[in-house]
C-alpha positions in Angstrom: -10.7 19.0 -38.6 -12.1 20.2 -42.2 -15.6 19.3 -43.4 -14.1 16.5 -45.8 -11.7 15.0 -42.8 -15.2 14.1 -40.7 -17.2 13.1 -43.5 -14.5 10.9 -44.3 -14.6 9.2 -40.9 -18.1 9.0 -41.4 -17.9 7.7 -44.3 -15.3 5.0 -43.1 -17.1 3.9 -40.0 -20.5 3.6 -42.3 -18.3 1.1 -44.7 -16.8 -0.9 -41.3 -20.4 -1.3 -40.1 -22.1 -2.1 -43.6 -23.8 -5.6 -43.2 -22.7 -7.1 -46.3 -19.2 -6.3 -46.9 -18.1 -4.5 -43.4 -15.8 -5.5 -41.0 -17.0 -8.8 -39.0 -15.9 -7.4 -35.5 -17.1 -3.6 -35.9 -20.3 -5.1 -36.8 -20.6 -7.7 -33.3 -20.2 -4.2 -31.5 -23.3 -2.5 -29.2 -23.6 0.0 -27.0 -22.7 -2.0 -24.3 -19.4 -3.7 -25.8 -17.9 -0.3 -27.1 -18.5 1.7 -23.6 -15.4 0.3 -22.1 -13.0 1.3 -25.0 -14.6 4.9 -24.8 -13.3 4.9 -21.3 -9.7 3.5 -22.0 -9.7 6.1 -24.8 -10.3 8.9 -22.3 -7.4 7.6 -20.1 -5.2 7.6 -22.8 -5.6 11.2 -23.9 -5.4 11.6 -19.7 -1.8 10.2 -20.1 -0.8 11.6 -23.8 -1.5 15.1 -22.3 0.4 14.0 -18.2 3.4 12.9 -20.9 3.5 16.1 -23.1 3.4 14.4 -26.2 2.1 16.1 -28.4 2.0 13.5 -31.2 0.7 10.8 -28.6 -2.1 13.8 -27.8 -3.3 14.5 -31.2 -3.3 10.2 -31.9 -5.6 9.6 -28.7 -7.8 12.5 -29.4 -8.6 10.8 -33.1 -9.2 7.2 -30.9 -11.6 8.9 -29.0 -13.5 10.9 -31.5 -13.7 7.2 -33.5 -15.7 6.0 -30.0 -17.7 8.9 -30.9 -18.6 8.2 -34.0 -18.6 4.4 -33.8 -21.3 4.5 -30.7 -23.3 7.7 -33.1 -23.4 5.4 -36.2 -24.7 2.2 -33.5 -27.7 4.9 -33.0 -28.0 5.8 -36.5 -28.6 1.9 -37.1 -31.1 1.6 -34.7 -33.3 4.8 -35.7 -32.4 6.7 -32.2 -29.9 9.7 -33.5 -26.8 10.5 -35.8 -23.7 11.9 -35.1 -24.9 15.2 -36.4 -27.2 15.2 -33.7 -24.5 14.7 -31.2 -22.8 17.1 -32.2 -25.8 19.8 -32.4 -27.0 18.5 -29.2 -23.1 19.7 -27.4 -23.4 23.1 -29.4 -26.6 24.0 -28.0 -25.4 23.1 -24.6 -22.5 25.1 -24.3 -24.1 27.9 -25.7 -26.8 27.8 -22.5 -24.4 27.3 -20.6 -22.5 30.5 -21.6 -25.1 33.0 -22.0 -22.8 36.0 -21.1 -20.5 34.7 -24.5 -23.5 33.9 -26.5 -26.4 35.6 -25.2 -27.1 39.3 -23.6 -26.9 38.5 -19.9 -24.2 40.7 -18.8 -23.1 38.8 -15.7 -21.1 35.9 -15.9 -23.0 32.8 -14.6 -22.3 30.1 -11.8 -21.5 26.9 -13.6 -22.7 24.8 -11.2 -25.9 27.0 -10.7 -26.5 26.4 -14.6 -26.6 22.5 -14.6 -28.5 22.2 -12.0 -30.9 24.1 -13.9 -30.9 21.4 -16.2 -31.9 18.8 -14.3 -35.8 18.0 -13.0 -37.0 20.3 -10.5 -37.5 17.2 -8.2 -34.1 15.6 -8.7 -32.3 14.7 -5.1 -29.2 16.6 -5.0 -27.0 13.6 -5.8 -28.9 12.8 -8.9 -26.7 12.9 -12.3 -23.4 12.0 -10.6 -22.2 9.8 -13.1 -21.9 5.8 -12.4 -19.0 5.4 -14.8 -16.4 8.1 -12.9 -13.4 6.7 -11.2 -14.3 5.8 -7.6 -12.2 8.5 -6.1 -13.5 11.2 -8.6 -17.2 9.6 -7.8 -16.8 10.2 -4.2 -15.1 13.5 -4.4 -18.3 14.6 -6.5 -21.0 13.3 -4.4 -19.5 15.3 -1.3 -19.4 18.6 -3.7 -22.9 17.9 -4.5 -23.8 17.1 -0.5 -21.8 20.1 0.2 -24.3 22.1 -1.6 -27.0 21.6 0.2 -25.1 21.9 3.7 -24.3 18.6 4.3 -20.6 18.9 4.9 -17.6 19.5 7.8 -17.2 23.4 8.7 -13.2 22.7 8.0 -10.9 20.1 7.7 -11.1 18.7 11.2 -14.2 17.1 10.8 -13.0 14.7 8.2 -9.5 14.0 9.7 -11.2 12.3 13.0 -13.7 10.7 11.0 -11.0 9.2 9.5 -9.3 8.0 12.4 -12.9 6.7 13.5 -13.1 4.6 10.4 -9.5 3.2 10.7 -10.3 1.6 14.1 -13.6 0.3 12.3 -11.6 -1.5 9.7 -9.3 -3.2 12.6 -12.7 -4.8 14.2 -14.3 -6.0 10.9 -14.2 -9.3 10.7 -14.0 -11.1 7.2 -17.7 -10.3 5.8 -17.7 -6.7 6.8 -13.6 -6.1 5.7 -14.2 -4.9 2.2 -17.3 -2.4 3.5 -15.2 -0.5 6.5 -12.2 0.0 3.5 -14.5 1.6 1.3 -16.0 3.7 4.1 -11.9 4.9 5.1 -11.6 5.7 1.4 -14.7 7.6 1.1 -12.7 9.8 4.3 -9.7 10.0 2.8 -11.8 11.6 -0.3 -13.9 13.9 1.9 -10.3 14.8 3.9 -8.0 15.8 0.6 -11.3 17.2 -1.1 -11.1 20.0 2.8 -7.4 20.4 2.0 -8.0 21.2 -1.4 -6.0 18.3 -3.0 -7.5 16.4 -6.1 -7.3 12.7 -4.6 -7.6 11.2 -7.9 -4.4 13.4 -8.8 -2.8 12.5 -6.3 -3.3 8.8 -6.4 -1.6 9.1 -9.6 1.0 10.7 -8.5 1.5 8.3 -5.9 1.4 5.8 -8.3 3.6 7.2 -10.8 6.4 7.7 -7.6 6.1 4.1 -6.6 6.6 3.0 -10.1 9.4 5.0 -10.5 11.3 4.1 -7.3 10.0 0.3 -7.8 12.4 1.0 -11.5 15.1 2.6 -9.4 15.4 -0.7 -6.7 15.5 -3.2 -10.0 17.9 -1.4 -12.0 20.5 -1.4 -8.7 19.5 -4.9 -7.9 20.0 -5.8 -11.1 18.8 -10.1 -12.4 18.9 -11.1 -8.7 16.3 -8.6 -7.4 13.5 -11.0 -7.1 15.6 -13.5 -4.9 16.6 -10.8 -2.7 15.4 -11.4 1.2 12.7 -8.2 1.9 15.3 -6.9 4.0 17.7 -6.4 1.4 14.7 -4.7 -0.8 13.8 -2.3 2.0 17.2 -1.3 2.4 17.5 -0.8 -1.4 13.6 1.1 -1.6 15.5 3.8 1.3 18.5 4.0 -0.9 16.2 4.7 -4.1 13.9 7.2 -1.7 17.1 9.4 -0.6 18.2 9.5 -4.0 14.9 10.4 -5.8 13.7 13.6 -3.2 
């Protein structure tokens, strides 16, 4: 993006947000109320770039650079920072955190071993994991960060009993307790894929993605009467889509 293209979005999101003659919903916005477009924005590049669109890529990319600049100019408002600042405060980071690119130090640094050098000195190992993550990403974090510190199965065996363990806990829960055991089989599943070296979050979406598509495949053989089909009839039509798709 040139100099003039930014300044231009600047200059655009400035006018939206000007209190006598800008836009009445860009100006109801805060912090708050934008944070959960950011995050649909972020998805959507997520799926421009799984589609290999390279239109849809470049389109989502601009959406999300506008949260950027929407949520800089909110700050600007108040007094607290600018965009400019933003975007200094990224340069300098990447920068520390590639001193063998930018600096003299000839060997090329941990990653990990860098943030944590950014954090306080007193911070629990767990500290920083952001709230806003996907749950399955979330969890697959906080066992990386555990792992760290040696809190973790020696191999994959470890997590594949615990998660028959939490299975028969989810068949005694009763009603109040139900939702509590689930999370606690997730979490296992997480800690499981994360020993076999298999993104769970990946492959949740590739699950979904495969479901979706053989879901497509039963309705287009079914055809207007799918729907009043008996399940029987459906399951036979699911194994019939399952042989044919792999």
């Amino acid at each position: 993006m040139s100099d003039s293209s930014l300044d231009r979005l600047l200059a655009i999101m400035a006018r939206l947000r000007d209190r006598d003659s800008g836009c009445e919903w860009d100006l109801a916005q805060r912090w708050d109320t934008i944070a959960p477009y950011t995050i649909e924005e972020a998805y959507e590049v997520a799926d421009a770039v799984a589609r290999g669109s390279i239109e849809d890529v470049r389109d989502e990319l601009g959406d999300l650079l506008l949260q950027v600049v929407f949520q800089s100019r909110i700050a600007e408002e108040d007094g607290l920072f600018a965009f400019e600042d933003v975007a200094a405060a990224i340069a300098d980071k990447m920068e520390r955190r590639h001193p063998h690119i930018f600096g003299s130090a000839g060997e090329r640094p941990d990653w990990d071993t860098v943030k944590a050098a950014e954090r306080p000195a007193d911070a629990g190992a767990l500290v920083g994991v952001t709230l806003g993550l996907p749950a399955l990403n979330r969890s697959e974090k906080l066992q990386k960060r555990a792992a760290r510190v040696g809190f973790d199965w020696p191999d994959a065996t470890g997590p594949r009993a615990k998660i028959d363990e939490e299975l028969a806990e989810v068949d005694d829960a009763g009603p109040d307790g139900l939702a509590e055991e689930i999370g606690d089989l997730l979490f296992s599943v997480v800690n499981y894929a994360r020993h076999r070296g298999v993104d769970p979050e990946a492959a949740l979406r590739d699950a979904n993605a495969k479901f979706e598509r053989r879901f497509a495949g039963m309705e287009a053989l079914a055809g207007a009467g799918f729907s009043a089909m008996t399940l029987d009839q459906k399951e036979r039509l699911w194994a019939s889509v399952k042989r044919s798709d792999g």
